[in-house]
C-alpha positions in Angstrom: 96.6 50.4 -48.9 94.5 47.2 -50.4 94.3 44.4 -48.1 95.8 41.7 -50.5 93.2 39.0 -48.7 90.2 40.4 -50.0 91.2 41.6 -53.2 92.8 37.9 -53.7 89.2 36.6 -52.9 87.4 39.3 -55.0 89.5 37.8 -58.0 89.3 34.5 -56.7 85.1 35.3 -57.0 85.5 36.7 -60.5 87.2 33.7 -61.5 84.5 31.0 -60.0 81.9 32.8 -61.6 80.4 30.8 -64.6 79.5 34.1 -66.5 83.1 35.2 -66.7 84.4 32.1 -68.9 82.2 32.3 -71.5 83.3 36.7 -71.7 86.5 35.5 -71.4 86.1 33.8 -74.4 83.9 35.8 -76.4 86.6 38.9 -76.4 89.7 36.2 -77.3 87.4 35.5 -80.7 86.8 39.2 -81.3 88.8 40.0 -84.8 91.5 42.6 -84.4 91.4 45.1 -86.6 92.8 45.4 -89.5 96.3 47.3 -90.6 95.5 49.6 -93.3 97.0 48.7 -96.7 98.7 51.9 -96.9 100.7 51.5 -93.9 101.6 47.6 -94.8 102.9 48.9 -98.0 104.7 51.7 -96.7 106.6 49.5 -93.7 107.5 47.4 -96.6 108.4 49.8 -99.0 110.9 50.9 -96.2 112.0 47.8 -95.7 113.0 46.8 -99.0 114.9 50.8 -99.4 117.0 49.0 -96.2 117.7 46.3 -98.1 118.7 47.6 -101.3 121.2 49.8 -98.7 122.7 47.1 -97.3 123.1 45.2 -100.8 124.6 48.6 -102.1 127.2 48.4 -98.9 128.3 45.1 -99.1 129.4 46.0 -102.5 131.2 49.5 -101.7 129.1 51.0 -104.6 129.2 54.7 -104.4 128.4 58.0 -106.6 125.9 57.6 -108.9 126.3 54.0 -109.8 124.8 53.8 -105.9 121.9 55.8 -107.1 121.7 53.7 -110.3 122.3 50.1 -108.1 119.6 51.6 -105.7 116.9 52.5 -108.3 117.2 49.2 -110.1 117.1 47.2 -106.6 113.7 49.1 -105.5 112.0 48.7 -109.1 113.0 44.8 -108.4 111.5 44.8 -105.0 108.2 46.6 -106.2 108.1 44.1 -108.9 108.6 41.4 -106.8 105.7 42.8 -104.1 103.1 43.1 -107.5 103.7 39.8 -108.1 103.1 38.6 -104.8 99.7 40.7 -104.3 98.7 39.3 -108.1 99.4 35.5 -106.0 97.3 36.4 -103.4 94.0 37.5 -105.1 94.3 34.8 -107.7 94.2 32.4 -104.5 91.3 34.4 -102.9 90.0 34.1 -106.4 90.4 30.2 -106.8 89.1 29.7 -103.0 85.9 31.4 -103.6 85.5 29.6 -107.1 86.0 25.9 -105.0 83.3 27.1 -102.9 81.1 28.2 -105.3 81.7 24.4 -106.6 80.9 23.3 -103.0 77.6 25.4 -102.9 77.2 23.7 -106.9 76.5 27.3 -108.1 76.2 27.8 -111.9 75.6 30.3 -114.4 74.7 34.1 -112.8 74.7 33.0 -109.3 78.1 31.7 -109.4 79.3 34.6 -110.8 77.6 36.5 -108.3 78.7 34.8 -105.5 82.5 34.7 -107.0 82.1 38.5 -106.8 80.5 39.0 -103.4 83.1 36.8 -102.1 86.4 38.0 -103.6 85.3 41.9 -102.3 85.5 39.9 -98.9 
């Protein structure tokens, strides 16, 4: 059995230490790793399948006008999610272009760097 005392003043020793904050911190700002794509796509692919289930419920649609109701919901939620990626990389577009203005880049070099910068 651990005697609570001393393992209280082991942590309490940890703590004081001046080296610890400064670890502390450093792992806090370490990035997370990133979800893969695929799997964002497919938890939302599933999510909007629920969706168009539900809508298909509510409305006691049945037979195939379900099947019809439910392919024409999913082709509106995938069109809906295209549009949403297009949005996002024309802002990560526009972002880099304002700070190639920033960095007053012109000519190759602002193309460059647009390029560089919207791979991430």
């Amino acid at each position: 059995m651990i005697d609570r005392r001393r393992a209280t003043n082991a942590a309490r020793a940890i703590f004081a230490r001046a080296a610890f904050w400064p670890a502390l911190l450093w792992l806090a700002l370490l990035p997370m790793p990133p979800v893969a794509q695929a799997q964002v796509d497919a938890n939302q692919a599933k999510r909007d399948r629920i969706a168009c289930e539900r809508q298909a419920d509510e409305r006691s649609i049945a037979g195939a006008e379900r099947e019809t109701f439910l392919k024409r919901c999913l082709s509106a939620a995938q069109r809906v999610q295209q549009r949403a990626q297009q949005k996002a990389r024309e802002n990560v577009r526009d972002t880099c272009d304002d700070q190639a203005k920033l960095k007053g880049l012109l000519g190759e070099a602002r193309r460059k760097y647009i390029a560089e910068c919207v791979k991430g």
